[in-house]
C-alpha positions as CSV (number, residue, x, y, z in Angstrom):
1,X,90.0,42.0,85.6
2,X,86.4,40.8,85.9
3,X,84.8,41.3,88.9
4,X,83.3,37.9,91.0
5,X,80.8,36.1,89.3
6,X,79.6,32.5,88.7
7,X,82.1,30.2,87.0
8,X,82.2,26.7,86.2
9,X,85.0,24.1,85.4
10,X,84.1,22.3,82.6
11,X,85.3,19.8,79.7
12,X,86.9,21.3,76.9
13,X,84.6,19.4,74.5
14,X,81.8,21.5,76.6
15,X,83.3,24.6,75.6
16,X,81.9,26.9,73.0
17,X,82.7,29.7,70.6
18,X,81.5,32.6,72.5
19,X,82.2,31.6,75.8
20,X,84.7,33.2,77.7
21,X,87.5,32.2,80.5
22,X,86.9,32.9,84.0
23,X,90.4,32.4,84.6
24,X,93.2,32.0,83.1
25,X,93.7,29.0,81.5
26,X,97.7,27.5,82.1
27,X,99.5,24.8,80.5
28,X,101.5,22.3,82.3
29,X,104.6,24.2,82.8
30,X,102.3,27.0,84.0
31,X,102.9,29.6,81.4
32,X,99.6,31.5,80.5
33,X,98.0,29.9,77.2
34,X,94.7,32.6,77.3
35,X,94.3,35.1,79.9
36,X,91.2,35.8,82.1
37,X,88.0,36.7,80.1
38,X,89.7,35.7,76.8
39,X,86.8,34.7,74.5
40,X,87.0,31.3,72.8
41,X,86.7,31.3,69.4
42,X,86.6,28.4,67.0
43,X,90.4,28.3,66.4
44,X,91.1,29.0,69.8
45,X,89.4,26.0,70.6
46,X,90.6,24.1,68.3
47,X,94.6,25.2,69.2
48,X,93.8,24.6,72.9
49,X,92.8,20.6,71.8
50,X,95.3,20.3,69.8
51,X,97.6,21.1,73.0
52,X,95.7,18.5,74.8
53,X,93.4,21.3,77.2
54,X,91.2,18.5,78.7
55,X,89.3,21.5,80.7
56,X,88.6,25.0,81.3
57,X,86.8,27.4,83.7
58,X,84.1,29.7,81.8
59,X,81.7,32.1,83.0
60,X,78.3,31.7,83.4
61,X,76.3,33.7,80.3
62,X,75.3,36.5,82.0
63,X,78.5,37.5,83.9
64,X,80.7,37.3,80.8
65,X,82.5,40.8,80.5
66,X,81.2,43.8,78.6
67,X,83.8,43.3,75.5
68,X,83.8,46.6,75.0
69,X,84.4,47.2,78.8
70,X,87.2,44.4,78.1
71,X,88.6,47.1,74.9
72,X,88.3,50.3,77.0
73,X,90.4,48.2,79.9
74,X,93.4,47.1,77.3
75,X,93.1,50.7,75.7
76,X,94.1,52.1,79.6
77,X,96.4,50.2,80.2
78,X,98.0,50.5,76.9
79,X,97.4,54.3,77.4
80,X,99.5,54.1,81.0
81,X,102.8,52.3,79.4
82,X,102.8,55.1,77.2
83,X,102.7,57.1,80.0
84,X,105.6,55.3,81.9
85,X,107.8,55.2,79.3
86,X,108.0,59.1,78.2
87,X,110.5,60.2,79.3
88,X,112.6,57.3,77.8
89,X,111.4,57.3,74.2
90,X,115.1,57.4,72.8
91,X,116.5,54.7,74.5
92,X,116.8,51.4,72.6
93,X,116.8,49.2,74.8
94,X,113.9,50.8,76.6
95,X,112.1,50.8,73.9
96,X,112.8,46.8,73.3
97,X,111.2,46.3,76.8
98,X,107.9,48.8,76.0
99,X,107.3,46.5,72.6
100,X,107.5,43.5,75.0
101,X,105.2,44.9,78.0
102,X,102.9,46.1,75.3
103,X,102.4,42.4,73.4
104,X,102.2,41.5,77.2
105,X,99.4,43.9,77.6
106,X,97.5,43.1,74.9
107,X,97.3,39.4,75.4
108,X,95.6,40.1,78.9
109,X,92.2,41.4,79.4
């Protein structure tokens, strides 16, 4: 995760490609749409207003995250699942639960 920096809530219709969350953004159940320091790209701004996103909290330009600080974060964590789960590489059904915490680990920065 990104260490404290300036933020600001703003209006999705303020948001930018390029910018990127300073926390994770929810939906109204509370299940994570975009993680902390996702970037927001066209489409993903254009998927969040279609879900009707009226806001978001972004980080000032100069403490967004290093993205490929970000990559070498995901790639370690990544790294320590494999880890975890070596002893276990037979097992079906552990398997079924390191694809799972995997696509979990990717969608988070």
């Amino acid at each position: 995760m990104h260490s404290a920096g300036k933020s600001s809530e703003i209006d999705l219709e303020q948001a930018a490609e390029g910018m990127t969350l300073a926390s994770a953004l929810l939906d109204a159940n509370g299940s994570v749409l975009l993680p902390q320091d996702a970037p927001l790209t066209a489409a993903v701004l254009a998927a969040l207003r279609r879900r009707g996103i009226d806001r978001c909290v972004v980080w000032s330009e100069e403490d967004a995250p290093d993205p490929a600080e970000l990559a070498r974060q995901r790639a370690l964590r990544l790294q320590r699942l494999e880890h975890l789960f070596r002893h276990c590489a037979d097992a079906a059904g552990s398997q079924a639960l390191l694809a799972q915490l995997r696509n979990y680990r990717q969608e988070q920065a």
